[in-house]
Chimera marker file (.cmm) of the C-alpha trace (Angstrom):
<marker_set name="trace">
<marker id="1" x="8.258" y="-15.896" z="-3.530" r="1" g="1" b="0" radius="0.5"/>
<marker id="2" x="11.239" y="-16.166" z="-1.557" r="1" g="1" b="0" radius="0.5"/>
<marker id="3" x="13.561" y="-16.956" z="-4.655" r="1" g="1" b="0" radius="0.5"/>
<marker id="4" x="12.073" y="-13.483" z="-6.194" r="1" g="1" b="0" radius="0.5"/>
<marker id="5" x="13.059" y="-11.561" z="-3.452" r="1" g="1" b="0" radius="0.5"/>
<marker id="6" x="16.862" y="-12.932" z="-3.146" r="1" g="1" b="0" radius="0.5"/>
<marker id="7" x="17.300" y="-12.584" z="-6.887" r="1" g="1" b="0" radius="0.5"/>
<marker id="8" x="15.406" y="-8.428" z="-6.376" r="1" g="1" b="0" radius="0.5"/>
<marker id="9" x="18.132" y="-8.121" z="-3.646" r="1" g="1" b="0" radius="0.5"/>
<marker id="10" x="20.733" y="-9.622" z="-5.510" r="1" g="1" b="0" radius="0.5"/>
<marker id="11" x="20.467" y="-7.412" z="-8.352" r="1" g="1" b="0" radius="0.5"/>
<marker id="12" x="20.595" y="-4.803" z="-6.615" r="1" g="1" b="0" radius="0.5"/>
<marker id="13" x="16.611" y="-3.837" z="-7.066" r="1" g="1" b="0" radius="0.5"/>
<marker id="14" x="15.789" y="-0.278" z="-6.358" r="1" g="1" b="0" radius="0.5"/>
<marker id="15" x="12.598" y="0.016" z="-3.982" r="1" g="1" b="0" radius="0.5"/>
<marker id="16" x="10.233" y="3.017" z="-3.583" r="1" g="1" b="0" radius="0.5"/>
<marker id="17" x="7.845" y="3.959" z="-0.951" r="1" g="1" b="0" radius="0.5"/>
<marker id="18" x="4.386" y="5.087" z="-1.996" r="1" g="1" b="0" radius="0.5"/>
<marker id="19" x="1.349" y="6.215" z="0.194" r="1" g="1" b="0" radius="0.5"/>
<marker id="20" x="-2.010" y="5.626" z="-1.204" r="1" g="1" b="0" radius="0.5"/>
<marker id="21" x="-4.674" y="7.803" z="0.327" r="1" g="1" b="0" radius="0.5"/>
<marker id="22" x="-8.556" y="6.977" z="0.566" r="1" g="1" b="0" radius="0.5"/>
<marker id="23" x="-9.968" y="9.920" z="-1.306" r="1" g="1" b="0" radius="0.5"/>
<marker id="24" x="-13.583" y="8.851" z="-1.030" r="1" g="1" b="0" radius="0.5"/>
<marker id="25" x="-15.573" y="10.653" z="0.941" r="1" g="1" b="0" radius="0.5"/>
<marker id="26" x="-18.622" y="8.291" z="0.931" r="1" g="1" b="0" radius="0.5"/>
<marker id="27" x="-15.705" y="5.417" z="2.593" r="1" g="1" b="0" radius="0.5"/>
<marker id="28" x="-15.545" y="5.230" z="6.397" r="1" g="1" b="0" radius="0.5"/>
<marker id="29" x="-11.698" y="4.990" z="6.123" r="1" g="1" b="0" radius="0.5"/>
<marker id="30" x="-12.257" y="8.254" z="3.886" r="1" g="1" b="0" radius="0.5"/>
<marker id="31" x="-8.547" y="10.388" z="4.197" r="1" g="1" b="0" radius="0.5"/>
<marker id="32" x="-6.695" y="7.210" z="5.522" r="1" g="1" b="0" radius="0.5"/>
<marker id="33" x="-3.855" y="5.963" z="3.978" r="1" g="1" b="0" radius="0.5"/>
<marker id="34" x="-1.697" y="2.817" z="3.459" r="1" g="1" b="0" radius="0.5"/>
<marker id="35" x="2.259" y="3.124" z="2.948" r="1" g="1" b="0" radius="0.5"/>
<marker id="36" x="3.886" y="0.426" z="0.520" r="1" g="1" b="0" radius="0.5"/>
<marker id="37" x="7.567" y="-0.656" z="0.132" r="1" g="1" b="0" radius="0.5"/>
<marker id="38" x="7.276" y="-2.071" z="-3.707" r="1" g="1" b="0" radius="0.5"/>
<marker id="39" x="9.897" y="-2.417" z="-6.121" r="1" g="1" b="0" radius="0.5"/>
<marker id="40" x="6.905" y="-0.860" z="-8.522" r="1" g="1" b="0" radius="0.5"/>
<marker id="41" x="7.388" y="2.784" z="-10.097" r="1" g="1" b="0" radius="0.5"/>
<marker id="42" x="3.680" y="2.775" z="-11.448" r="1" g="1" b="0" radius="0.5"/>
<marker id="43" x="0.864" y="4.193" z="-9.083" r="1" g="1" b="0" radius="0.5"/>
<marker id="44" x="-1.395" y="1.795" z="-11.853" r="1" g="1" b="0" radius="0.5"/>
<marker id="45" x="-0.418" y="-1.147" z="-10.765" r="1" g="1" b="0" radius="0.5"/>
<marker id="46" x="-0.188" y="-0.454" z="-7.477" r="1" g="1" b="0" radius="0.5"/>
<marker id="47" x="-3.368" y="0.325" z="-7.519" r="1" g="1" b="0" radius="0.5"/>
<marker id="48" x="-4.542" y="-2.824" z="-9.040" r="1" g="1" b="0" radius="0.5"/>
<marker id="49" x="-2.199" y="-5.492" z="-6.865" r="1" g="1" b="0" radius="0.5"/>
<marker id="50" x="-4.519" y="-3.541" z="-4.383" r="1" g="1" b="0" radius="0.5"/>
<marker id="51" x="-7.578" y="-4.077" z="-5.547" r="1" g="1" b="0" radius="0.5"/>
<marker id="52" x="-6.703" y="-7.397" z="-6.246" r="1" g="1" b="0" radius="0.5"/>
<marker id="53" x="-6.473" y="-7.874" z="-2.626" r="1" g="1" b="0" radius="0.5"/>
<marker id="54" x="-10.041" y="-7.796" z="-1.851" r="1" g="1" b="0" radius="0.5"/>
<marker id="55" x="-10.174" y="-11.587" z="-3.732" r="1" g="1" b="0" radius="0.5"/>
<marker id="56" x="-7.520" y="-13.012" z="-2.258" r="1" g="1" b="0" radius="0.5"/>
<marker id="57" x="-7.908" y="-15.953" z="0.164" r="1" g="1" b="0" radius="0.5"/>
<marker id="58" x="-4.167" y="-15.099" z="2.039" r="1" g="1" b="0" radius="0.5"/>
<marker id="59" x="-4.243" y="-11.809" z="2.252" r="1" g="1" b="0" radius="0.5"/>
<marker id="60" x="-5.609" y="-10.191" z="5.736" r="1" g="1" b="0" radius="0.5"/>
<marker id="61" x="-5.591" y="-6.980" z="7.574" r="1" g="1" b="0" radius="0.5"/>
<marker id="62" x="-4.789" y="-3.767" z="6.433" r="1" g="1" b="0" radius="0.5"/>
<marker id="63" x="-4.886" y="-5.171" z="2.471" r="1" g="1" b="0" radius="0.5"/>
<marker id="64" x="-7.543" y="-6.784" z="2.747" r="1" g="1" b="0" radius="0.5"/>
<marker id="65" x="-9.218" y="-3.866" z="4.110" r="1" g="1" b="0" radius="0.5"/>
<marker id="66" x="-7.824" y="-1.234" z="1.610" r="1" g="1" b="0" radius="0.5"/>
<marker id="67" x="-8.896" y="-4.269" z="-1.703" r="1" g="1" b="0" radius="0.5"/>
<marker id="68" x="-12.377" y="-4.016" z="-0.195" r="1" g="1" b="0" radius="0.5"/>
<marker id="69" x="-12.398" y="0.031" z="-0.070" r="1" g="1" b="0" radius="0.5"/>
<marker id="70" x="-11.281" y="0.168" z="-4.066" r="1" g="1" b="0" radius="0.5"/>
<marker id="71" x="-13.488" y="-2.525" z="-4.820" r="1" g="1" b="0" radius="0.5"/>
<marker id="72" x="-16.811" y="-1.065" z="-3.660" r="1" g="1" b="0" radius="0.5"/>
<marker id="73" x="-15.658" y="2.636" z="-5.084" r="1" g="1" b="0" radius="0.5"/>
<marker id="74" x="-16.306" y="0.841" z="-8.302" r="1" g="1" b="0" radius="0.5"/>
<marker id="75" x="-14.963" y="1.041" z="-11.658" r="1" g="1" b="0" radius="0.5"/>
<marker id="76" x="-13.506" y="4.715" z="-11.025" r="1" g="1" b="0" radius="0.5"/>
<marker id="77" x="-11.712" y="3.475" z="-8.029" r="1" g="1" b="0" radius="0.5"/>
<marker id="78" x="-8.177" y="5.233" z="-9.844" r="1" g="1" b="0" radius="0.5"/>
<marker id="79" x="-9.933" y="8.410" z="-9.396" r="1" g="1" b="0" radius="0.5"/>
<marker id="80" x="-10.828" y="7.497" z="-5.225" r="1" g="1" b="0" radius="0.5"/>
<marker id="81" x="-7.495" y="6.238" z="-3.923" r="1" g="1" b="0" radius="0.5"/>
<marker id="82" x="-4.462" y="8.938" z="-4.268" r="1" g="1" b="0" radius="0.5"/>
<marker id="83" x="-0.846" y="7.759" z="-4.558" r="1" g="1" b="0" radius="0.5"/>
<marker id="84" x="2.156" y="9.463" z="-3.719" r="1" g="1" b="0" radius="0.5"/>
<marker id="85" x="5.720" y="9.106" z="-3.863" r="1" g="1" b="0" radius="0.5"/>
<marker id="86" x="7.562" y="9.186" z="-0.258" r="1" g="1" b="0" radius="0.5"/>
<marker id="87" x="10.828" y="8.258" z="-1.501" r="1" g="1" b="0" radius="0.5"/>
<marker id="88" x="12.513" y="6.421" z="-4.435" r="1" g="1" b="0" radius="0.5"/>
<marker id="89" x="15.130" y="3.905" z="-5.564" r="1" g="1" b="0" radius="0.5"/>
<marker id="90" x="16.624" y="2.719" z="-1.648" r="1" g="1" b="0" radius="0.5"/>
<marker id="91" x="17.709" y="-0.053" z="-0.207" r="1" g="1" b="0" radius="0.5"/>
<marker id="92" x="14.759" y="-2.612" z="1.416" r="1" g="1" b="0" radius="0.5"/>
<marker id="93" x="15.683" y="-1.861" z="4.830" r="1" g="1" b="0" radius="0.5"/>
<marker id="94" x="15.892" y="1.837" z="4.018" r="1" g="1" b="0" radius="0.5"/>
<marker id="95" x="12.476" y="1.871" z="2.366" r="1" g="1" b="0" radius="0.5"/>
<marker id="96" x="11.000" y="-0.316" z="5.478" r="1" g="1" b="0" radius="0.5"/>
<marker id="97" x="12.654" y="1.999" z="8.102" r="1" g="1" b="0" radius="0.5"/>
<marker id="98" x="11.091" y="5.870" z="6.148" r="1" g="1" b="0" radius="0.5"/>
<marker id="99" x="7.648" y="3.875" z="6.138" r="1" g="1" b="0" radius="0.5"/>
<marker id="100" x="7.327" y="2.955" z="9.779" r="1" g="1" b="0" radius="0.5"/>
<marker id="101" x="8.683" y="6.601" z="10.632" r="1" g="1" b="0" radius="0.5"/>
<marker id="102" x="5.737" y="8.138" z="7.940" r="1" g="1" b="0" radius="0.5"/>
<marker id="103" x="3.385" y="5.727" z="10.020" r="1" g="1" b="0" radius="0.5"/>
<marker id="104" x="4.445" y="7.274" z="13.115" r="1" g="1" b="0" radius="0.5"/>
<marker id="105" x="4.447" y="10.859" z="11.336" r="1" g="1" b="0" radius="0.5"/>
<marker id="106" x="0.637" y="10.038" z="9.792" r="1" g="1" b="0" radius="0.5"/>
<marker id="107" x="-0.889" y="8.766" z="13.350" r="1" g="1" b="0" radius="0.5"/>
<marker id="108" x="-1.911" y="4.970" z="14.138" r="1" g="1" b="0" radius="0.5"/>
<marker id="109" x="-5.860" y="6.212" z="13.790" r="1" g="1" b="0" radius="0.5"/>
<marker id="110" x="-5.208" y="7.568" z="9.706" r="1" g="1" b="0" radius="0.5"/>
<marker id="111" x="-3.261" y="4.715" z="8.945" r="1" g="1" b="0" radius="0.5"/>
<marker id="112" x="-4.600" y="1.541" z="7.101" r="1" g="1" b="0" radius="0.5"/>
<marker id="113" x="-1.302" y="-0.415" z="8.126" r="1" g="1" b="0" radius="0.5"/>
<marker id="114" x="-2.505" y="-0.560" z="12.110" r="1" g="1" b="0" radius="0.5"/>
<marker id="115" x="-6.115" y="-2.028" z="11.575" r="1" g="1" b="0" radius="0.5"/>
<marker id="116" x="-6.199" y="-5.132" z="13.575" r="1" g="1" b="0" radius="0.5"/>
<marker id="117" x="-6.450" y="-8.165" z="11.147" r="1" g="1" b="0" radius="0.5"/>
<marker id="118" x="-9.906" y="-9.121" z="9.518" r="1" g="1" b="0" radius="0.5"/>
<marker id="119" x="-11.104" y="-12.683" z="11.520" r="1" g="1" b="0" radius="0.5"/>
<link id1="1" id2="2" r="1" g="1" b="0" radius="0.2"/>
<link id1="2" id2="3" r="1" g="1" b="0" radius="0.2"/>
<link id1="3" id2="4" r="1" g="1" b="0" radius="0.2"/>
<link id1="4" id2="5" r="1" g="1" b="0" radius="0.2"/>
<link id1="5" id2="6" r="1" g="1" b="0" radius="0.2"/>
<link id1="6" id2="7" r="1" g="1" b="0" radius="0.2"/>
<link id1="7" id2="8" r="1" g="1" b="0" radius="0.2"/>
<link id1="8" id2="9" r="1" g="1" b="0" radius="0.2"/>
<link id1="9" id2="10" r="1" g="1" b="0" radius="0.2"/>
<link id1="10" id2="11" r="1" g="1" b="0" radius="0.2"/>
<link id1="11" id2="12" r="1" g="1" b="0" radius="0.2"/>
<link id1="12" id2="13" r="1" g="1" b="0" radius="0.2"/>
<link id1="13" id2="14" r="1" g="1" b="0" radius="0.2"/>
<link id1="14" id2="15" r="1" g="1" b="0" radius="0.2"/>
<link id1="15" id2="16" r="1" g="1" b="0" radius="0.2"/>
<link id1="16" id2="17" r="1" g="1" b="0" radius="0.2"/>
<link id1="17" id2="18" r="1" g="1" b="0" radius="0.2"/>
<link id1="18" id2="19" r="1" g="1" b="0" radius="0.2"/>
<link id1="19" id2="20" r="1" g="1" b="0" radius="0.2"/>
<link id1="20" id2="21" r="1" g="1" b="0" radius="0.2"/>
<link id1="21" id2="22" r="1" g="1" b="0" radius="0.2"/>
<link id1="22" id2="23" r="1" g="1" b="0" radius="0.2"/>
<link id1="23" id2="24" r="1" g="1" b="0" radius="0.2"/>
<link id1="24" id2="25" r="1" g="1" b="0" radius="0.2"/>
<link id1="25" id2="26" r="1" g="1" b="0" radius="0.2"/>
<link id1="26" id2="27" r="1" g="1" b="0" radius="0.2"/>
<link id1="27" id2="28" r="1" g="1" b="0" radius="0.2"/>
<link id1="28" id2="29" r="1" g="1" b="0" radius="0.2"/>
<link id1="29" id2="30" r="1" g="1" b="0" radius="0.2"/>
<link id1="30" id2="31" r="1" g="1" b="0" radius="0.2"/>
<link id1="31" id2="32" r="1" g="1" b="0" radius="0.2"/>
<link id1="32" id2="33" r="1" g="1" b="0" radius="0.2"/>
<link id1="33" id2="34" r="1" g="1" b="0" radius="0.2"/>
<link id1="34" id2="35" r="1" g="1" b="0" radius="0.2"/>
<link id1="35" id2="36" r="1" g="1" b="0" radius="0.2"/>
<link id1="36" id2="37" r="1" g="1" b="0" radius="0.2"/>
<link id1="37" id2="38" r="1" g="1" b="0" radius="0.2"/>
<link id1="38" id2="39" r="1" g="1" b="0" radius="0.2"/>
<link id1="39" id2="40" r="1" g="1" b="0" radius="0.2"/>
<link id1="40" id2="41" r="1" g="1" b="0" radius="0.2"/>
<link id1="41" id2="42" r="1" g="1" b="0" radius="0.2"/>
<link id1="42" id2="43" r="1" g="1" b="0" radius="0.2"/>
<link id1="43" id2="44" r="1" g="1" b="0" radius="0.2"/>
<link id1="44" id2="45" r="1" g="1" b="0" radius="0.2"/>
<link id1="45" id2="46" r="1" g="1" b="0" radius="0.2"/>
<link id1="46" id2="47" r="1" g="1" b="0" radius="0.2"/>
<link id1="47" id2="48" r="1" g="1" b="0" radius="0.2"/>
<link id1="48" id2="49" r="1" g="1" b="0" radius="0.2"/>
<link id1="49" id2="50" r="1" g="1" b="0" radius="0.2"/>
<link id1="50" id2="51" r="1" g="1" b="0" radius="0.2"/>
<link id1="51" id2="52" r="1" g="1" b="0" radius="0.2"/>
<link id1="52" id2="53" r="1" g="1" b="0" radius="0.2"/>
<link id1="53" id2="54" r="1" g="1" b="0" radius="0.2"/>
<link id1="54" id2="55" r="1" g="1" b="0" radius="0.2"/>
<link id1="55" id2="56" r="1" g="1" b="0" radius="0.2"/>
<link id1="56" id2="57" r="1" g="1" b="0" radius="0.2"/>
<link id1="57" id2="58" r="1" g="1" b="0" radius="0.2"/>
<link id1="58" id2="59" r="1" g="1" b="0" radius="0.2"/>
<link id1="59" id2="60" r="1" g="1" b="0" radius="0.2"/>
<link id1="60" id2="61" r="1" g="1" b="0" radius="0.2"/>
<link id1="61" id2="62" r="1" g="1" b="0" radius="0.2"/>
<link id1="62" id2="63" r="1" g="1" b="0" radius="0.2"/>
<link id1="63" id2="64" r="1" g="1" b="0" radius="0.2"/>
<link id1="64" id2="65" r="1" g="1" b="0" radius="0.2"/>
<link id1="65" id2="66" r="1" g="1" b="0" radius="0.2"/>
<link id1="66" id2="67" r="1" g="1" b="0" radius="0.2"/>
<link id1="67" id2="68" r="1" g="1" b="0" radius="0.2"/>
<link id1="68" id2="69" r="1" g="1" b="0" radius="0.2"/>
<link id1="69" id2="70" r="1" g="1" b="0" radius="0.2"/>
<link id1="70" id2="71" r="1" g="1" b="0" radius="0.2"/>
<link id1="71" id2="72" r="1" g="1" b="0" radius="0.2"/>
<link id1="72" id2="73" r="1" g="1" b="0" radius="0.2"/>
<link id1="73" id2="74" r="1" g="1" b="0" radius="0.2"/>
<link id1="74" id2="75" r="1" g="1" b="0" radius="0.2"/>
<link id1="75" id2="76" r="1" g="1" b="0" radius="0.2"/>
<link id1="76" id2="77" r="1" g="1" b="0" radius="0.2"/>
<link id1="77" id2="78" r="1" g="1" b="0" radius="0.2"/>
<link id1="78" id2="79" r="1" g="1" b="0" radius="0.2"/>
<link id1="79" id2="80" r="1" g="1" b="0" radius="0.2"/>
<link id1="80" id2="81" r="1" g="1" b="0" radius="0.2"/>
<link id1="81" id2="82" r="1" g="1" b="0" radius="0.2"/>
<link id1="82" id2="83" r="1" g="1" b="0" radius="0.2"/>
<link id1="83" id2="84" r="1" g="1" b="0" radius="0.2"/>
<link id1="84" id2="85" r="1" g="1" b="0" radius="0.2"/>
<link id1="85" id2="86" r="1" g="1" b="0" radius="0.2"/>
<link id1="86" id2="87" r="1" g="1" b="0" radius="0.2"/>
<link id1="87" id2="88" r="1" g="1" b="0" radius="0.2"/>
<link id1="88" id2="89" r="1" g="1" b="0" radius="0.2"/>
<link id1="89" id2="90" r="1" g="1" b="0" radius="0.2"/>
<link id1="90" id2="91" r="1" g="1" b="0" radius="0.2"/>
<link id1="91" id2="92" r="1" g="1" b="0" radius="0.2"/>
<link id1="92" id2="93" r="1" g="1" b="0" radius="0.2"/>
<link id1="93" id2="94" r="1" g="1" b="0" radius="0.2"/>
<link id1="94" id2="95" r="1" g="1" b="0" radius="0.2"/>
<link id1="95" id2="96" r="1" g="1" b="0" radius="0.2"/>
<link id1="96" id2="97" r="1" g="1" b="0" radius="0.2"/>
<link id1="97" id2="98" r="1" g="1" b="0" radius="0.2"/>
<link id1="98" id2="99" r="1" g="1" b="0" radius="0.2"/>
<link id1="99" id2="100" r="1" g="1" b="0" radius="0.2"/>
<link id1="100" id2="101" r="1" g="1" b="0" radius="0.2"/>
<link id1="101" id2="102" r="1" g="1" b="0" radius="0.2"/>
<link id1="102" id2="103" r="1" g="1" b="0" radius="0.2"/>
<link id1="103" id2="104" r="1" g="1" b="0" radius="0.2"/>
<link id1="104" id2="105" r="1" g="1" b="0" radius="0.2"/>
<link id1="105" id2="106" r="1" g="1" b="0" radius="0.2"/>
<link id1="106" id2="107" r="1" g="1" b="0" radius="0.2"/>
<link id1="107" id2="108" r="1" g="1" b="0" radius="0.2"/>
<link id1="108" id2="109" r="1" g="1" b="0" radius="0.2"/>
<link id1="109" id2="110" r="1" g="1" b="0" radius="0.2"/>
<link id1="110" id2="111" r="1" g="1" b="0" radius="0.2"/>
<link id1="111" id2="112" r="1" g="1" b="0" radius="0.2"/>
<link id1="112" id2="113" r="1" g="1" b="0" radius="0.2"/>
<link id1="113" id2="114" r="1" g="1" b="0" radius="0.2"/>
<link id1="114" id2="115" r="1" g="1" b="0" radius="0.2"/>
<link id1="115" id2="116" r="1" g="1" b="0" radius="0.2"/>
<link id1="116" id2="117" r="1" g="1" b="0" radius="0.2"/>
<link id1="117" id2="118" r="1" g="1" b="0" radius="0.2"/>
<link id1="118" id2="119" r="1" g="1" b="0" radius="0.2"/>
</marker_set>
């Protein structure tokens, strides 16, 4: 993983910043959303790496939370979970610094990124 990401950086690898909203209204995170610093341009497969999430023995927290959401909205889960373009082909630390600023824009309560970690 760590050879992917000097090799990204090292040629020059555009990243984007996406925020996926919870657009189910039968959710109890219903209208909360999760910002994302991916070198991805496809909502897609965003979307899926997501979902994916739910299954995955390392991952905790806020993705693991969000995986379980679009897993038990079922097969329509695209049509549930909203993404968005924030901003679009920046530096890492450019990307990382706009989505901690639209965290503190959004408010720590609508924001998937400041659950405290599953135990």
């Amino acid at each position: 993983m760590v050879k992917a990401y000097i090799i990204r950086e090292a040629s020059g690898a555009k990243y984007n910043v996406f925020s996926i909203e919870n657009a189910n209204q039968k959710s109890k995170n219903w209208k909360k959303k999760m910002y994302i610093v991916s070198t991805h341009d496809n909502p897609n497969t965003l979307l899926s790496m997501m979902r994916s999430m739910a299954k995955s023995k390392t991952a905790g927290g806020a993705t693991k939370v969000i995986g379980l959401d679009m897993q038990s909205s079922g097969k329509d889960y695209k049509d549930k979970f909203l993404v968005k373009k924030v901003s679009t082909g920046t530096t890492k630390d450019k990307a990382e610094d706009i989505k901690s600023n639209q965290i503190d824009k959004t408010g720590h309560a609508k924001v998937y990124n400041q659950l405290n970690p599953i135990n």
